[in-house]
N, C-alpha and C positions, 0 to 999 in steps of 0.2 A: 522296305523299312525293316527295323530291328523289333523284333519282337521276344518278347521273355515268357515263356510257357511255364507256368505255376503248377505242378501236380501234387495229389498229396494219397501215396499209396497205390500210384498207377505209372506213367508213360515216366521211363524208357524202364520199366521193371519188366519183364518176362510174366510175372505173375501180380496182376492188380486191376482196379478196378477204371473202368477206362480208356485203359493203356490201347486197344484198338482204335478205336476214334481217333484217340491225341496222332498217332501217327499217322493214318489215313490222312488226316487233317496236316501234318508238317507235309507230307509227302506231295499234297494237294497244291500245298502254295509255294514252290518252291521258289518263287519268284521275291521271297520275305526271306532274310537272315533270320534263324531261330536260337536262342538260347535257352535249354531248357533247365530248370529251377527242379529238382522234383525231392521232395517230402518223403521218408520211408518211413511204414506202419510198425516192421517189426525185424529180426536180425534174417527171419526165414527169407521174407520176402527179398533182401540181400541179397541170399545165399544161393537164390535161384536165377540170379546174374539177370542183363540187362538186355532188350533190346540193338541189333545194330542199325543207328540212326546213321540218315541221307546225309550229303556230302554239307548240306546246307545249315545242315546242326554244328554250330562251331564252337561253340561248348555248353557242356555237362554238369553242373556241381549238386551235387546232393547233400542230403543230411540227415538225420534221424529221427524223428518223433519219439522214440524208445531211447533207452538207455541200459549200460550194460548192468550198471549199481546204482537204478535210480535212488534207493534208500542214503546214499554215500552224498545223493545233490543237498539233503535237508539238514548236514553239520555245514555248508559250505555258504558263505555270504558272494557278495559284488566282488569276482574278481579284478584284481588291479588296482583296488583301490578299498579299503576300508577305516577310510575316516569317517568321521563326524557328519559330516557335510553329508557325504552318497549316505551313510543310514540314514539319516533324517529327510533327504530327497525320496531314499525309497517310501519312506514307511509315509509320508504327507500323501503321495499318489497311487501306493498301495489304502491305503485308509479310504481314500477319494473312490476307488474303485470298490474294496470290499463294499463301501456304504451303499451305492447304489446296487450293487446284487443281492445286497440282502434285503433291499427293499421292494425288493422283485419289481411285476409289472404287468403289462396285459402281451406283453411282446412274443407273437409267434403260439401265444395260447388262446388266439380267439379276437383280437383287436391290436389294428398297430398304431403305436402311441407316434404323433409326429416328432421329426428328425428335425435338429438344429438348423439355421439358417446361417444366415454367413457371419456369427459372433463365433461360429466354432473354430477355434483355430487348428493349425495342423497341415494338412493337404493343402496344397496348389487349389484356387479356386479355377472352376470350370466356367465354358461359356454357359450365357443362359436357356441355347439353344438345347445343351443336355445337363440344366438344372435338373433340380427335384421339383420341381414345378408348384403343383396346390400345398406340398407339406412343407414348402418354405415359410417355416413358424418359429420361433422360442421352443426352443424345449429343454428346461434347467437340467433331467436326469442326464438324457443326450449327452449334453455341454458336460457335462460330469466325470462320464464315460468315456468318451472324446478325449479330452484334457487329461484325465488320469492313463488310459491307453501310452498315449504318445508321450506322455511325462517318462513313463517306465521306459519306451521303446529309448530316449534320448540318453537315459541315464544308463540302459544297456549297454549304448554304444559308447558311452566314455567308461564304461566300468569294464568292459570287455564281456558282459550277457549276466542274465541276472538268476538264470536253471537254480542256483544253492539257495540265493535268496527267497525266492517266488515259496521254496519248500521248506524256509527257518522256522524257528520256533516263534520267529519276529512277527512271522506271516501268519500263521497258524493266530497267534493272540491279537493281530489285526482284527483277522475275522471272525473273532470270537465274539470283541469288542462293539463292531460294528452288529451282529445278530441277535446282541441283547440291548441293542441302543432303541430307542423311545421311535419306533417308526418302521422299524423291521418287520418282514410279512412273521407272521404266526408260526409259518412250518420252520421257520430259521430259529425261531425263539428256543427249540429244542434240540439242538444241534450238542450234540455233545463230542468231547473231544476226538473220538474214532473217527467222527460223521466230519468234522473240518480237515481233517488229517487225507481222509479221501478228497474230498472237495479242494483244499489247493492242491493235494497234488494231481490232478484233474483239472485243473485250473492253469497248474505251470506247465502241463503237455500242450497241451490249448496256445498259449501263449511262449512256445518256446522258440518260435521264429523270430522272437522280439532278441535273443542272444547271438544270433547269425551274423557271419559278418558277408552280408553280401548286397549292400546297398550303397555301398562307395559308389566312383564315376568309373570306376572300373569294372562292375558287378551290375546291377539293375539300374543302375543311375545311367548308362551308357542304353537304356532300348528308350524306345520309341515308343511303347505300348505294353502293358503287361497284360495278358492272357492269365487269368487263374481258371483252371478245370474245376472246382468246386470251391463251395464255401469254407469257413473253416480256418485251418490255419494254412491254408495254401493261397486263399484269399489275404488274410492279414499280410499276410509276406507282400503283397500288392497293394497293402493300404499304407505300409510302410515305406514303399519305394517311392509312392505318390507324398505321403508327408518328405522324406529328408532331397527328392531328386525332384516332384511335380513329375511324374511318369502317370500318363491314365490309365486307370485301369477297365477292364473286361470282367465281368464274372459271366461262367457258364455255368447252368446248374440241372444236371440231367435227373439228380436226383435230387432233392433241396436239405441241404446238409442240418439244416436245425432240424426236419423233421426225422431224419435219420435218426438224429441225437434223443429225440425223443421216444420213438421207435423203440430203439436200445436201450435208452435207459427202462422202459418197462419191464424188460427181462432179465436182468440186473438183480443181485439183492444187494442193493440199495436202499440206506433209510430214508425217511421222507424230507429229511431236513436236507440230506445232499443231492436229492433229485431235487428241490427248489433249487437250491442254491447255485446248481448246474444248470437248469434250465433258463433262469433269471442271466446267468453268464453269457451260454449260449445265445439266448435272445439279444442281449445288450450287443454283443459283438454280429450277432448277423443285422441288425439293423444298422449300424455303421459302416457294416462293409457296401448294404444297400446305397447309404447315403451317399457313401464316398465315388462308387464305381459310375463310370462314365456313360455304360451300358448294361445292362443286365440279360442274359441269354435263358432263359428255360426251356427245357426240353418240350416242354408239352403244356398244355392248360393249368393242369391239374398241378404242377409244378408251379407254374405262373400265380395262382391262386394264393398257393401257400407264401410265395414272395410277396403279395401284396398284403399278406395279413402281418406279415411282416417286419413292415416298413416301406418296402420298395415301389416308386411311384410308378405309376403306370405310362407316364412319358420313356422312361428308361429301360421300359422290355420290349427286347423283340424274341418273340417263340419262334426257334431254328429246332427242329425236329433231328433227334440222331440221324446220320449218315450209314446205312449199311450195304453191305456186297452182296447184291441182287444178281452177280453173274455165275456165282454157283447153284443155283436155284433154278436159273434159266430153262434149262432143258425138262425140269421137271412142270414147270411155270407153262411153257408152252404147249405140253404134250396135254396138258389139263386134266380132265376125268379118265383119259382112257387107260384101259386096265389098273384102273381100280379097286381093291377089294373091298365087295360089297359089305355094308351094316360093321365098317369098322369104325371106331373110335379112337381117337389119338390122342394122347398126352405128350406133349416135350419139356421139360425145366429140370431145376434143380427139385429135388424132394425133400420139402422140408415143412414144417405145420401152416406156414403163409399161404402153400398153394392149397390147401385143403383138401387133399388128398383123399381124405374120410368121406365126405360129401360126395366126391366123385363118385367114388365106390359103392355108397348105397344110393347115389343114381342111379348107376349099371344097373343094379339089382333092380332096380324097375322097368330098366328100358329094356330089361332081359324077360319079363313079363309081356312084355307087348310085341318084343322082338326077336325069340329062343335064339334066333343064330347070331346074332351079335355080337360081336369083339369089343374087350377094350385094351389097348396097348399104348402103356406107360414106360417110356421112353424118357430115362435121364442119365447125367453122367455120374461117374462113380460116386457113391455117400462119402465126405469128408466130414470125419467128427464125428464126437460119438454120438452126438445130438443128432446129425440126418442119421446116422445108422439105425436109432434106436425108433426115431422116427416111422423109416424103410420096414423095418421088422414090425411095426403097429400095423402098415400098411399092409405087409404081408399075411399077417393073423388076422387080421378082418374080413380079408381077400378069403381066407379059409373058412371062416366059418360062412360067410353070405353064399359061396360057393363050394359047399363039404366035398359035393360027389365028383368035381372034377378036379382038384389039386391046383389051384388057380397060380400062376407062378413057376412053377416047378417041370415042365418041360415048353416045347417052342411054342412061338405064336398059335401054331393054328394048331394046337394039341387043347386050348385053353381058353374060355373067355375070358381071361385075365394074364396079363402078363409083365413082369417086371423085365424090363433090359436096359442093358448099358451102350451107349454111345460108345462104337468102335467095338463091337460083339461081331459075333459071325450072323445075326439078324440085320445089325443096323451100323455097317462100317463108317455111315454120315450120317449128319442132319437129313442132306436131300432125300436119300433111300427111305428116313423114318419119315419123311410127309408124304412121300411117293407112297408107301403103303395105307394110308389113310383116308376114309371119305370125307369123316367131321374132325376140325383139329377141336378140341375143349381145352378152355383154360377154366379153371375153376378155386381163384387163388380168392383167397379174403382180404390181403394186403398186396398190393402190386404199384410199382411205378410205371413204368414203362414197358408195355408188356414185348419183349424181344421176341419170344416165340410167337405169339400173335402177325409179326411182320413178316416171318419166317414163313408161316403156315398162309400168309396173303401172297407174298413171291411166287410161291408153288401155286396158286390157284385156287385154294383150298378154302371150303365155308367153313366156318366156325361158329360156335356156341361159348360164348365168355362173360363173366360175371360182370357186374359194372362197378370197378374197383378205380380207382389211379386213371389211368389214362386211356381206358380200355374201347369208351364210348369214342371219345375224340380219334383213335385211330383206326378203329372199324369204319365208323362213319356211313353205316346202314347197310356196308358188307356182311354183316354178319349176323347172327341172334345175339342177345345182352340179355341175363336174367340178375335175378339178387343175388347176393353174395348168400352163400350159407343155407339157402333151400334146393336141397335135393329134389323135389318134386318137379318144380320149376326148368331144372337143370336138362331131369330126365323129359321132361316135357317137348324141352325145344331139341333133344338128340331127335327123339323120335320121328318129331313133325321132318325133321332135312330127312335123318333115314329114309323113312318113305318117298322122297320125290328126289330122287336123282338130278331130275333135269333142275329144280330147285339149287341144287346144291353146285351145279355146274353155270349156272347163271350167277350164285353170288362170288361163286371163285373167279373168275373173270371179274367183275365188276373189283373184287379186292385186289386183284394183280392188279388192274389197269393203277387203283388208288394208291398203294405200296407204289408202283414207279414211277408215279408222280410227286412223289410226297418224305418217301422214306429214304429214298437211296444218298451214296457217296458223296454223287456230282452235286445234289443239291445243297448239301451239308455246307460242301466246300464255296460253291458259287455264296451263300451266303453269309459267311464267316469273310469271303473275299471284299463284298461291300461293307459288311459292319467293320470289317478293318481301316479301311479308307475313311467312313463317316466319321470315325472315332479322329484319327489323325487330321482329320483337315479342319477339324473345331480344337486342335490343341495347338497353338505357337511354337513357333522352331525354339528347343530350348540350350541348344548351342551350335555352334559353327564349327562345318566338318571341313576337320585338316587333314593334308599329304603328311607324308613320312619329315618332309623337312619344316611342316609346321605353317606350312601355312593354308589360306581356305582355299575349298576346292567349290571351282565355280558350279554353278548349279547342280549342286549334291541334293539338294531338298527341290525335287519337282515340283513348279507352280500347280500342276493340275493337283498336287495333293492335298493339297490347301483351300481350294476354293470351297465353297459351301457346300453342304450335302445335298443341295436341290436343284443342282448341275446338271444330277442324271435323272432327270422327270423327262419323259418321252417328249412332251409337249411342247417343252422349253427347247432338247435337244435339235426337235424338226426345223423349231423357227431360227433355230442357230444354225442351222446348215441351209435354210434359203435362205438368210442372209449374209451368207458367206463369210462365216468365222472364220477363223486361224484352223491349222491342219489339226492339230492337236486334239478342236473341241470336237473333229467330225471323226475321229480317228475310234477303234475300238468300238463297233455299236453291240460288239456281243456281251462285252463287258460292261455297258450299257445296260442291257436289259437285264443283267443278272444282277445288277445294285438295285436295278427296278423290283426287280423280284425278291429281294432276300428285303423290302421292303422300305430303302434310302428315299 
């Protein structure tokens, strides 16, 4: 099948977020045409050039979420066209849209308000097998949102994109209009001219894959499936390909893009009227992208959660857990405890105020109480910004005073109970070398999605002590200690209890390598993305007939097995279809069988 890979700030960049997986992932199937779509964050991320994608990537088109003089888009209207007719289309569906964001909602803040049923127009309708199931109800804001959405995305495409308009002054007094209307939440009533000024244009980044031109039958009209890697506007670009082409969409969501957005926005100075007003945006658009997508992927529980608070029905998840390379680890994985150094403690991530680094630290200082020779070694990659730098340095002055007499920091590992290093130092040239040195890995973040280093430190063998943050419980899974986020005592409590019992500690590492390679690795990623691919296509109708060079069809270009229903590959059904001697076809592949069984078809 043809498949169109949606990124936004990741695969095929060199530097972004994701961009491993998505290719592990192409590399994986290479038995699927890929065309990948990818979204750019900023000109850096450009400038640090691309990945070189497999033979089976046959094309590339990009685009930018930034611009060079975004200020230059807010003098410029609907190119191609500015008559009467497109402003007044714009501003009836821009109105349509302002209204319902500024009437906010409960969406993604605590309750998700049900999604339109099939009065919404727009998108191709799906079978009922990957309906929305129980929240197939009325829902007027929905229908609102919906309508005015696609209203823009349609007049984009005859105006040639709407980037000048979305940031005119037309726009701006839209949502002004609609924030002082008789219905508007409270925080928007205050909104004053700065506060809308950031909010659309905040609003026209958010939506600028609605000016793209890559939805003809040339462009995403031509796959078979769209793959978007997050939510957002890499999603949209697949809710648009499904309105103008009926193309189904995929969302994968490792980190769940509204809560990002909220995330962010608290560290922002932002007023309060344009963190509603963004939030209210944000939510309206992730619950339609829930609506619309055929299937919905989360990484993990804890992701899952936040999509159903959402919008997103619970017929339409299946949790595929990241795929990562277990075969660098291997060697450290297998050799287990031995030569170890004893009463050490290990840190690996970025360093920044989410892993809680402060907490850590006056852990130590207790477990150093109970335990004088104890190590702890904090292990991350170089500080970017001056926000991890200054971060770093907090970390480092605390480290001094909890520890005066020994200079904590400031020469090697084992000159120091405390120690800062960088990834690729003359201590630690790898990940592997820094679990290798380590008896407890700790993670001890306040905010975490999906904790990578935690997988990292279960590969190697390694028991761990980590907070119960994100996803931390779900992939330990009683490999390891969990205490509260933000209690040092607690923390130093459960270091101490492993320190003491080696054989403890060598019993939960085993148990977490066995769980990690069952759970977390590549092959499984990929085995299951291979059957969500198939269950998606064989519930969608052939939506045109594939032609030779001289035009005309080519016979059985669309496999009957990819069509049949998804309940093909149940083990049960499969047995009694090979003793009673089906066609070669239905006995054919039982590995690929099992693996549709497994990624949960």
């Amino acid at each position: 099948m043809r498949v169109a890979l949606l990124t936004e700030g990741g695969y095929p960049y060199v530097r972004g977020e994701g961009q491993l997986w998505c290719d592990r992932l192409v590399r994986g199937l290479g038995q699927h045409e890929f065309d990948v779509y990818a979204l750019s964050r900023d000109q850096r991320q450009e400038a640090f050039g691309r990945l070189d994608v497999p033979p089976h990537v046959t094309r590339v088109r990009t685009a930018p979420l930034w611009h060079a003089d975004d200020a230059a888009l807010s003098h410029a209207g609907p190119r191609g066209g500015r008559g009467r007719g497109a402003r007044r289309r714009f501003a009836e569906c821009f109105a349509e849209l302002a209204d319902v964001v500024c009437r906010g909602g409960a969406i993604g803040l605590g309750g998700a308000t049900g999604l339109g049923g099939s009065s919404r127009s727009g998108a191709a309708a799906l079978p009922r097998s990957l309906g929305t199931g129980p929240q197939d109800r009325s829902d007027d804001v929905a229908d609102r949102f919906a309508n005015a959405l696609y209203g823009l995305a349609e007049l984009a495409r005859d105006q040639g994109g709407l980037a000048g308009a979305l940031r005119s002054e037309t726009a701006v007094r839209i949502l002004e209009s609609a924030c002082r209307a008789p219905g508007a939440q409270r925080a928007a009533h205050g909104a004053r001219v700065a506060d809308l000024l950031v909010a659309a244009g905040r609003m026209e980044r958010a939506l600028r894959p609605l000016s793209l031109d890559w939805y003809d039958d040339d462009g995403l009209g031509a796959a078979d499936l769209c793959h978007a890697t997050s939510g957002g506007p890499a999603a949209l670009t697949g809710l648009l390909a499904g309105h103008f082409a009926g193309v189904p969409l995929l969302v994968t969501e490792y980190g769940v893009h509204l809560r990002a957005h909220h995330l962010a926005a608290g560290d922002r100075e932002l007023s309060a009227p344009t963190r509603a007003l963004l939030a209210s945006f944000h939510g309206r658009l992730a619950a339609e992208v829930y609506h619309r997508a055929a299937l919905i992927t989360p990484g993990n529980t804890h992701a899952r959660r936040w999509q159903e608070r959402c919008g997103a029905d619970r017929a339409k998840l299946r949790t595929v857990h990241p795929g990562m390379d277990s075969d660098r680890f291997a060697r450290i994985g297998e050799r287990g405890y031995d030569d170890v150094a004893p009463d050490t403690l290990l840190w690996v991530g970025r360093v920044e105020p989410a892993k809680d680094l402060i907490s850590l630290l006056h852990a130590f200082a207790e477990v150093r109480e109970k335990r004088p020779g104890a190590r702890l070694r904090i292990v991350g990659a170089p500080a970017e910004g001056r926000a991890a730098e200054e971060y770093l340095a907090q970390c480092r002055a605390l480290a001094a005073r909890l520890f005066p007499d020994e200079a904590p920091g400031a020469h090697a590992a084992g000159d120091s109970p405390v120690s800062f290093e960088e990834i690729g130092g003359p201590e630690v040239p790898g990940l592997a070398e820094a679990y290798a040195a380590g008896a407890v890995v700790v993670l001890s973040s306040v905010v975490e999605g999906f904790p990578v280093s935690l997988v990292e430190a279960m590969f190697c063998g390694r028991a761990t002590v980590s907070t119960d943050v994100g996803a931390v419980v779900e992939v330990i899974g009683g490999t390891g200690l969990v205490v509260p986020p933000g209690n040092p005592r607690a923390l130093a409590e459960a270091c101490v209890a492993l320190l003491r019992d080696p054989e403890r500690c060598a019993r939960l590492g085993a148990a977490a390598r066995a769980r990690a390679l069952e759970l977390f690795t590549v092959e499984q990623n990929i085995a299951a993305f291979r059957g969500i691919y198939l269950e998606i296509v064989s519930h969608c109708p052939v939506r045109r007939e594939a032609l030779d060079e001289a035009g005309e069809p080519v016979p059985f270009a669309h496999p009957a097995e990819a069509y049949v229903p998804g309940r093909w590959a149940a083990a049960g059904q499969a047995s009694a279809t090979e003793s009673a001697g089906a066609p070669s076809w239905a006995a054919q592949e039982p590995e690929e069988r099992e693996q549709l069984k497994g990624a949960g078809v």
